[in-house]
N, C-alpha and C positions, 0 to 999 in steps of 0.2 A: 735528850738532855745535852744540851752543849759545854764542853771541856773545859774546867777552870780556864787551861793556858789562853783559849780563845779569848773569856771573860776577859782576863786579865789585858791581853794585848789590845781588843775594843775600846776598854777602860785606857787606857794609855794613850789610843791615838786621838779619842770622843776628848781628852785633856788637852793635847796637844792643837786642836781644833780650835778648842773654846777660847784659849790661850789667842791663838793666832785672830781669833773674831772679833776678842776684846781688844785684844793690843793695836791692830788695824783697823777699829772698825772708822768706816767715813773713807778709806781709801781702798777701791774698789781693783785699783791691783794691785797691793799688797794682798788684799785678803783670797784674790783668785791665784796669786802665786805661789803664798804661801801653801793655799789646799794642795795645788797641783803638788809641791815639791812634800809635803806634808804624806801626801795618799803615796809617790816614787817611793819617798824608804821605808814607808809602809809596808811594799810589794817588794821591795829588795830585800825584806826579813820573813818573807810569808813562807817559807820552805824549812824555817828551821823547827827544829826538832822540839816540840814541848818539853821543859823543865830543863834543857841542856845548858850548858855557860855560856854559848851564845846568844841563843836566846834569852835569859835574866839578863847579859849585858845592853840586847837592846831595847829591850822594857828601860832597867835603870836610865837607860840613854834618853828614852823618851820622856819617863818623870824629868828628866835634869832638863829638858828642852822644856817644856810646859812650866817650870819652872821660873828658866830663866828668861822665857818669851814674857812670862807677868810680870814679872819682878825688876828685868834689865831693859826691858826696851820700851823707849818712852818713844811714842809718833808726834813730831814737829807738825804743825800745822802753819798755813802759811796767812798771816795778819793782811790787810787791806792795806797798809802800809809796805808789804812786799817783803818783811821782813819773818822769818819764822819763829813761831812761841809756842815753845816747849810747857806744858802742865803735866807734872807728874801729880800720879793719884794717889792713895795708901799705900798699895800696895810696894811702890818706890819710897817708901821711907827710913830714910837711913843711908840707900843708895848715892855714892858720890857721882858727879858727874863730869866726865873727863875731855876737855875740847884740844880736841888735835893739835898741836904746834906745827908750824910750819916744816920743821926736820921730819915730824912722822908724817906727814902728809906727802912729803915728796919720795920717802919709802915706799910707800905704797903703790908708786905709779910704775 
């Protein structure tokens, strides 16, 4: 029989997954980078101790990611005119959508 905590952590990352397959799919690395980086903090939590505070913190960490991978991140696509068009689906409904100014852009760099 295998271990709730296991169940639980599989369930979490099989989300975070399906999240990342849906939200990228058509872009073929996004969706290979995502797994890569998706399976790293995977493996940088596989040691911790069943039912402890770390480990429920990054469960919850994972739900809030599978979350917000559906929900926030829409994938631009690029039109034959060269320009990119953004279609958000349901699941972005209600979501604002915020286009950089030139001030925060140049923070950034």
């Amino acid at each position: 029989m295998v271990p709730a905590a296991a169940v639980e952590g599989l369930a979490a990352y099989r989300a975070v997954l399906r999240a990342a397959r849906r939200t990228f799919s058509g872009d073929q690395l996004m969706l290979t980078e995502s797994a890569v980086e998706i399976r790293r903090r995977f493996e940088d939590h596989r040691g911790l101790a069943p039912g402890s505070d770390d480990a429920a913190r990054a469960l919850s960490e994972a739900r809030e990611a599978a979350h917000f991978i559906t929900n926030m991140i829409v994938q631009a696509q690029r039109s034959p005119s060269g320009s990119f068009v953004v279609k958000p689906e349901k699941a972005h409904a209600g979501a604002t959508l915020e286009i950089p100014s030139e001030e925060i852009l140049s923070k950034l760099k």
